[in-house]
Each structure stands twice: as structure tokens, then as C-alpha cells.
VMD Tcl script that draws the C-alpha trace (Angstrom):
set ca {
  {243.42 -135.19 -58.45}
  {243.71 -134.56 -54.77}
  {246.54 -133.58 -52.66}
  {247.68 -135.25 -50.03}
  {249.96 -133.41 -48.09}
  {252.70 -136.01 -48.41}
  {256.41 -134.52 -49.89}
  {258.85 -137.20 -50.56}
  {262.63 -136.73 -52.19}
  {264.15 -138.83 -54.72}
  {267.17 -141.26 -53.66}
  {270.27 -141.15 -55.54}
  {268.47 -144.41 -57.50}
  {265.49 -141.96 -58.86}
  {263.08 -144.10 -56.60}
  {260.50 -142.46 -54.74}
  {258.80 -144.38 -51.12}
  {254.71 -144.66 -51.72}
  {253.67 -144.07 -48.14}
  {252.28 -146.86 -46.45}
  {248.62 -145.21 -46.06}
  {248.85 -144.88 -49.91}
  {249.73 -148.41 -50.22}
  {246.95 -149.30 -48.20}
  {244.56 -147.54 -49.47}
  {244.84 -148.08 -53.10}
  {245.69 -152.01 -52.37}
  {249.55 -152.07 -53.70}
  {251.78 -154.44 -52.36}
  {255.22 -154.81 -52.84}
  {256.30 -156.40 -55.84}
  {252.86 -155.34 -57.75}
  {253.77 -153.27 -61.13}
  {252.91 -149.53 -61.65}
  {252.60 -147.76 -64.66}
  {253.40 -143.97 -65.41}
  {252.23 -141.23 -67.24}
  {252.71 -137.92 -67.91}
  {250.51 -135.17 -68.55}
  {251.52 -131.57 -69.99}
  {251.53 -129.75 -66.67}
  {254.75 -131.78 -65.40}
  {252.74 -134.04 -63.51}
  {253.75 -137.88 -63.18}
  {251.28 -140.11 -62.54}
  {251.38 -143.82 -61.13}
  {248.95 -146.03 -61.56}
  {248.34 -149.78 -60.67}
  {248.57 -151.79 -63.62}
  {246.56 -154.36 -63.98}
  {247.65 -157.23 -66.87}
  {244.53 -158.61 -67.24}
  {242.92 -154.71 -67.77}
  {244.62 -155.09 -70.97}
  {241.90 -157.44 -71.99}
  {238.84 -155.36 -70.98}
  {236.89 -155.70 -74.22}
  {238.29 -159.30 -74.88}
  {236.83 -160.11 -71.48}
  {233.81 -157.87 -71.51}
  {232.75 -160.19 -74.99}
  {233.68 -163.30 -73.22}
  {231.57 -162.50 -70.41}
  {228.78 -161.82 -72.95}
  {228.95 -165.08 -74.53}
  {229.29 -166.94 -71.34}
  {226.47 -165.04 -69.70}
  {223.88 -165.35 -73.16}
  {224.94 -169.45 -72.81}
  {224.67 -170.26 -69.16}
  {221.70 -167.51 -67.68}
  {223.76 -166.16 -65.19}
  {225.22 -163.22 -64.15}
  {229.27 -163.33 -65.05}
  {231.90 -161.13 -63.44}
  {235.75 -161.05 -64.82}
  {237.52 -159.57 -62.18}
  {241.82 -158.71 -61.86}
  {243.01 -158.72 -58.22}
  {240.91 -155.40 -57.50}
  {238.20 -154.16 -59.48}
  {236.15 -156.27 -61.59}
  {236.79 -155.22 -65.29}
  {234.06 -156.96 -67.09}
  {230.56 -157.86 -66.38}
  {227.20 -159.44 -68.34}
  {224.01 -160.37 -67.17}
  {221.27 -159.49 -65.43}
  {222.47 -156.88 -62.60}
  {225.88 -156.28 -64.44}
  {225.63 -152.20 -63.52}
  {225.94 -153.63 -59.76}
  {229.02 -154.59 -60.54}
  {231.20 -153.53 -63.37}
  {233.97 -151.24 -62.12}
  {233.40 -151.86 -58.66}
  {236.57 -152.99 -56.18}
  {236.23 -156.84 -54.96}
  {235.71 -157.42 -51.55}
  {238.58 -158.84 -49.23}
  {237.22 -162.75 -49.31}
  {237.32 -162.72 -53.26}
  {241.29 -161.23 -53.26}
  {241.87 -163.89 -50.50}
  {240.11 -166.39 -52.89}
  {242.42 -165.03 -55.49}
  {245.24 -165.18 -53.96}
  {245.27 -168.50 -52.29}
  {244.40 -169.56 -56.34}
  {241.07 -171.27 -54.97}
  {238.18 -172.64 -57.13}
  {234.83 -172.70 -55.41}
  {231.22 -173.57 -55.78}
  {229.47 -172.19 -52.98}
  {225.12 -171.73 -52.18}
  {224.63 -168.60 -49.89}
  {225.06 -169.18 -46.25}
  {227.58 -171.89 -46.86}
  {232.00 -171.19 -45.71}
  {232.94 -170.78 -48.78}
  {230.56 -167.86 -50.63}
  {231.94 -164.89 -50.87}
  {230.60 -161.51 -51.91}
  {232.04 -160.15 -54.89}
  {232.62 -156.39 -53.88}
  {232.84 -154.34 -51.15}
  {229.22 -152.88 -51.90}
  {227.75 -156.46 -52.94}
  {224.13 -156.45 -51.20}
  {224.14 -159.91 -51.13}
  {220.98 -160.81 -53.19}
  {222.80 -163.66 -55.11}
  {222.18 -167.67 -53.85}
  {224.52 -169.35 -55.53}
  {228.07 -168.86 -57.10}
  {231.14 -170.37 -59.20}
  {234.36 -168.81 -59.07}
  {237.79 -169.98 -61.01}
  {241.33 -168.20 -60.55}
  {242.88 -166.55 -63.33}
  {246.68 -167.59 -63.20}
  {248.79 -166.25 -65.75}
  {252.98 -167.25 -66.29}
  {252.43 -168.75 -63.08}
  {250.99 -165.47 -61.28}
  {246.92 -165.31 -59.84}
  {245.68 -162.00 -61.68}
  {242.17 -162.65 -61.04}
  {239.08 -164.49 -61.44}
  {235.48 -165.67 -63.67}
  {232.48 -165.44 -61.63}
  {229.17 -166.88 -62.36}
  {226.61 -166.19 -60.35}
  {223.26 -166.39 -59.77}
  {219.71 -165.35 -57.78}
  {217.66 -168.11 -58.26}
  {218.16 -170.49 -54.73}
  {216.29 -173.68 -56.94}
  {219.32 -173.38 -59.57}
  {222.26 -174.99 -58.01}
  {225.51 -174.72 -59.40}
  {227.68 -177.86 -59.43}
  {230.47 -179.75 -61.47}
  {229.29 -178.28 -65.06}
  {229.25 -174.40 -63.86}
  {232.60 -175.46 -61.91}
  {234.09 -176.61 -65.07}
  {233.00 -173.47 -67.21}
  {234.93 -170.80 -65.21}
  {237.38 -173.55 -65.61}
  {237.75 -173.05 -68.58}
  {236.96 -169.65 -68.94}
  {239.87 -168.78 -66.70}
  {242.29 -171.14 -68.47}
  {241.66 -169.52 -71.75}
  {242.39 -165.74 -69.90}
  {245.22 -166.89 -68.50}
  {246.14 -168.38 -71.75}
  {245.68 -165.28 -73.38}
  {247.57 -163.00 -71.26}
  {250.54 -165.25 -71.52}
  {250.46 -164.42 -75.49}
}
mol new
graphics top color blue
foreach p $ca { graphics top sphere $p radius 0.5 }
foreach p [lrange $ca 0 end-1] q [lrange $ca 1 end] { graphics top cylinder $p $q radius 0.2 }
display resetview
């Protein structure tokens, strides 16, 4: 744990401000639920909580499946890190924060089939090298709420991705969504 130099009191409400560089930083906005802990020592820790985290194995074996059926890479992301990953080239990936243009994506609840060089292709996370040709993304939306996305993707330029890949993380993020809601 570091320190950060930052002292803040409690209100009369027990709330505490997260400083604005925190926020930042660590990608909270307002209205986006934390969860604590404790430890022994006294300490409290907050963490962003991420409902489709919950999932991780769930989503890790769905990704499996999806990857072993259609050849590509997949990618299960929330609205920050991407929590689940199969496929060639999954170590690239699993863990790793998204980049800006996929929480955009996320946010704006977009579904996109995009070749490399064209508007709408997007690089997955902020360290993505950008070796992948083509991709197919679908939003994650949950009681209403985005919490994240299915991404196929793929290396090989002569493999286009079209209405049937488009359909898959479809369907893929239906049945997440789905499944957080239960």
C-alpha cells in the first residue's frame, strides 16, 4: 500500500471526500459503488467494485467455450480491466485496464464490428500493441446499467468478421447481463 500524503476528516454523516486526483486516477466516478474491507491493523480499505468481477470464473469458462468455437481471441471486460480472457495471446490481456475508446464504447452502450484502420476499431487496453485486424465488440448492460463488454478478436486480416461474429457477442453479452441480473 502506498501513502499518499492526503489527510481527510470525517463529516458529521461518517463520509469521507476521495480526492479528485484519486478519482482520476483509479477511474471512479460519482455514483460508481465501492466496497470496504478491513484488515487487522485498523486499516479500511476501498475498493472499486466491479458487478460483473463477481463472475470471473463464470466468464473466464464462457470465454473458453466461445474462444475453442469461433478461433478467436475473446476478452470479457467490466468498465475497467478486462476480467476474463481465452485464446491465442490471452496473457496480453487478462488483467490489463481498457483503453479510453473501449470505456467510451461502453458507455455510449455501442456494438461494433470494425477491420483495423477503420473509425470504429478500438484497442482494447491501454498497452494493446495493436497486432489485431479485425474485431467484434457487444455491451454488457445489466438492470439497465452498461458494466462492460465481449470482445472477439482476431489477427488474421483475410478473416473478416461480420453479422455472425456480431451476433455471438450478442449473445454472449445478453446472457452476462442476464446473469448478473440473477
Amino acid at each position: 500500500m502506498r501513502a499518499t500524503g492526503i489527510v481527510r476528516r470525517i463529516d458529521d454523516l461518517g463520509r469521507v471526500v476521495v480526492p479528485k486526483e484519486i478519482r482520476r486516477t483509479l477511474r471512479i466516478r460519482e455514483g460508481d459503488p465501492l466496497e470496504i474491507f478491513t484488515d487487522r491493523e485498523g486499516e479500511i480499505i476501498l475498493k472499486k467494485y466491479s458487478p460483473i468481477g463477481e463472475l470471473g470464473q463464470f466468464a473466464g469458462e464462457y470465454a473458453e467455450s466461445l474462444s475453442q468455437a469461433t478461433g478467436h481471441l475473446v476478452c470479457i471486460t467490466d468498465r475497467d480491466h478486462v476480467i476474463a480472457a481465452s485464446g491465442q495471446g490471452k496473457r496480453e490481456f487478462e488483467n490489463k485496464p481498457i483503453s479510453k475508446q473501449l470505456e467510451m464504447m461502453i458507455e455510449d452502450r455501442k456494438n461494433v464490428v470494425a477491420s483495423k484502420g477503420e473509425k470504429e476499431f478500438v484497442k482494447i487496453t491501454l498497452d494493446d500493441n495493436g497486432d489485431y485486424a479485425e474485431q467484434s465488440i457487444g455491451t454488457i448492460i445489466s438492470e439497465g446499467d452498461a458494466i462492460g463488454s465481449v470482445v472477439l478478436y482476431n489477427r488474421d486480416e483475410k478473416c473478416k468478421m461480420g453479422e455472425t461474429e456480431s451476433k455471438l457477442v450478442s449473445v454472449a453479452a445478453g446472457f452476462l447481463g442476464r446473469q448478473m441480473e440473477q
